[in-house]
N, C-alpha and C positions, 0 to 999 in steps of 0.2 A: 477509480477505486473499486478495489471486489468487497461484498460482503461474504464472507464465508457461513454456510450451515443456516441456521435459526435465526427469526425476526420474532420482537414481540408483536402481538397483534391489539394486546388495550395494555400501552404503558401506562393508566391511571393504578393498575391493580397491580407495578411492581415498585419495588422498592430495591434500590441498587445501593447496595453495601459493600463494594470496592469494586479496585478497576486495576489491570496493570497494561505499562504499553514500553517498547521495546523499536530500537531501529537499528540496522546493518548495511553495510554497505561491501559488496566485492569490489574492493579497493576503493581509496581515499582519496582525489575521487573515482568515481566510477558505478556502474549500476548497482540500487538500494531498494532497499524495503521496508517496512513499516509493518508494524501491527498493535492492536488493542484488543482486549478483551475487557469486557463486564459483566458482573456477578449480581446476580441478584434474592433477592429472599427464599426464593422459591426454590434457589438452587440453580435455575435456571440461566442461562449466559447468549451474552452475544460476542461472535467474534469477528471483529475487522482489519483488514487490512490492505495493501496494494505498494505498487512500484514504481520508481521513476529511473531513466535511462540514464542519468549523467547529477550524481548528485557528490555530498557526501554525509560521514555518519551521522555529524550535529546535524545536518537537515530532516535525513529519516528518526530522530530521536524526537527532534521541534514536532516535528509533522504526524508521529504516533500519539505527540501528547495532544497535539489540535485536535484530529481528527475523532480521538476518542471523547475530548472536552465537548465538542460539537455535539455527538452521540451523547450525551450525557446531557445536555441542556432539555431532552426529551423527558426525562424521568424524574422521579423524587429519590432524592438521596438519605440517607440514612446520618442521624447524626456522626461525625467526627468522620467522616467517609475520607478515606486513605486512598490517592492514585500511585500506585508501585511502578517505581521507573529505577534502573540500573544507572542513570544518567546525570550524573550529581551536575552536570554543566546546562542538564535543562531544571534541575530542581534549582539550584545557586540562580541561573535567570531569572526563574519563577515567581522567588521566594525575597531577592535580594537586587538583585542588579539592576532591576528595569528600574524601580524606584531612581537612581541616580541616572541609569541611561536618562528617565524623562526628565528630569530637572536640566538634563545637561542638552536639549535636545537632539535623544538617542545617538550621542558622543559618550566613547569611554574617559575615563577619567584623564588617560593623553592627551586627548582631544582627537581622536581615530573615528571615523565611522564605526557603528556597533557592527559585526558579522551577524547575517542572518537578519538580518533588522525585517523582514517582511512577516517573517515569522515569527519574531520574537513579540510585533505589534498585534498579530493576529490572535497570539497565544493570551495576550496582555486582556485582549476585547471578551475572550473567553470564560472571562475569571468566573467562579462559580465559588460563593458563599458556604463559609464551611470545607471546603473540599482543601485539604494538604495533600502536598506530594512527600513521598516516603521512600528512603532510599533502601530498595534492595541490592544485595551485592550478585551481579551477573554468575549465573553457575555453578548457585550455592545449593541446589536444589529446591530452590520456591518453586512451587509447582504454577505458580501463573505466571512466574519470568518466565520459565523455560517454554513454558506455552506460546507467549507472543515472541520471545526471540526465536523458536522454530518458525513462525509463520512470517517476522522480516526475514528471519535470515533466506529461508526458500524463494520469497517475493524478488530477495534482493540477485538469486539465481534464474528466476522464471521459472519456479516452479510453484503454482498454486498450490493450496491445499484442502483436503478434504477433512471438513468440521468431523470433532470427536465429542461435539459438548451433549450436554444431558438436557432437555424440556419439559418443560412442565405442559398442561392439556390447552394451558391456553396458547402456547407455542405452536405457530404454524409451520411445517417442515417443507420448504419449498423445492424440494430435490425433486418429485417428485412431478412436478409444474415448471418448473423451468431447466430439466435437467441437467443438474450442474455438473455431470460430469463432461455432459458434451461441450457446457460454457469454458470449462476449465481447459479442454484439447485446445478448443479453438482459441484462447487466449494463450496459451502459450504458442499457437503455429503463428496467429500475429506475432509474436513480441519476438521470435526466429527468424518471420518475415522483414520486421525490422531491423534488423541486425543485420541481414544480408543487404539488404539496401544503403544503411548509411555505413558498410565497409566496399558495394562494389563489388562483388564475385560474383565470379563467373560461376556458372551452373550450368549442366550438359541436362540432357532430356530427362535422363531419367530421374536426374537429381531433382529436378524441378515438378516430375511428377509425384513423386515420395513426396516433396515439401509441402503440394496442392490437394494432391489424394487424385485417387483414380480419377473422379467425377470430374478433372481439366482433364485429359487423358488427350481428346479430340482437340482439346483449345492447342495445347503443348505440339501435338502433332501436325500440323497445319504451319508450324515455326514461322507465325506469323503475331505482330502485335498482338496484344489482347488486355483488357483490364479485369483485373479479381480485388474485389472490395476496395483498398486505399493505395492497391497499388499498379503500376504496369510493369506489363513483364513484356522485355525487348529484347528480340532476336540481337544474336554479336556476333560478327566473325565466320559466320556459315554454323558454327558450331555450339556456340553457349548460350547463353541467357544472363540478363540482365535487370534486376529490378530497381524499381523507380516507385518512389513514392507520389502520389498527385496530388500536386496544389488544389487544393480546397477551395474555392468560393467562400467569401467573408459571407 
């Protein structure tokens, strides 16, 4: 998961009076993305989000609305606090369905296994007092839909984003400390690196040095094995390259 922009630094002194969250997916299935946003008194917000490689939409919608419920178990909520989701098949779960999933245990009323049931229970553990989900309709111009469906829909492409939200003094700006621009290159040449790995292509020198950056330059020219961070890159054919991801140690 990326957090995008702004953290707060003493959640005791904010007060979060709404939240919206949003999921997308380039194709159904196929790679998705997620995001949440939270508002708070002060005007002040957090925005979060991130991607998974092989998903689909009901997942990245379940999963914006965890991730941001999780985020929100930190703070105090404002009465009648409204979560905005486009997503009437995560608010109908939310709000409706899981009641019968659990009596039925999490069978639909067929007697089918529930879809998504990992998430659906996660979402269930979640539950935060007071807090409704509120259906806005996608692309009507709410300005906090459009906010996190920009930030799945880019997640859902591998392209991160750069925070446009406003801070108040007690807001720490981390760009600064952990510079996020260079976090965000580098996560998407991973998530590129990826892609080229679990399809298999071939790659010629150069291709492979544009994909690394100069600083392989000598590894790549030596056309000899080599590892860079999670992956190996293997000579093919006298001519290409080939990556591989490494098994891990449990």
């Amino acid at each position: 998961m990326i957090y995008i922009g702004f953290t707060i630094m003493n959640s005791k002194n904010h007060i979060a009076v709404e939240a919206a969250t949003d999921g997308a997916c380039s194709g159904n299935p196929g790679p998705g993305g997620w995001g949440g946003l939270i508002i708070f008194n002060d005007s002040s917000e957090i925005e979060i989000g991130g991607s998974e490689q092989n998903t689909t939409n009901n997942r990245m919608e379940l999963t914006a609305a965890i991730k941001t419920l999780e985020k929100l178990k930190n703070f105090q909520l404002r009465e009648n606090f409204k979560l905005k989701t486009d997503s009437k098949y995560v608010i109908q779960g939310y709000t409706n369905w899981i009641k019968n999933w659990k009596k039925n245990g999490w069978k639909t009323s067929s007697g089918k296994c529930v879809q998504n049931v990992d998430l659906w229970k996660k979402i269930d553990d979640l539950r935060i007092k007071g807090l409704e989900m509120e259906f806005v309709k996608g692309h009507s111009g709410d300005k906090q839909n459009e906010r996190v469906d920009l930030i799945a829909s880019n997640y859902s492409k591998g392209i991160p984003l750069t925070s446009e939200v406003k801070s108040s003094p007690e807001i720490k700006d981390f760009s600064k400390e952990k510079e996020p621009n260079e976090i965000q290159k580098l996560f998407s040449k991973n998530e590129l690196i990826e892609k080229f790995a679990e399809k298999k292509y071939f790659l010629n020198s150069s291709e492979l040095n544009e994909l690394l950056g100069e600083e392989n330059y000598e590894l790549v020219k030596k056309y000899e094995l080599f590892e860079w961070r999670n992956w190996r890159l293997i000579p093919k054919n006298q001519k290409y390259w080939i990556i591989e991801k490494k098994t891990l140690n449990p």
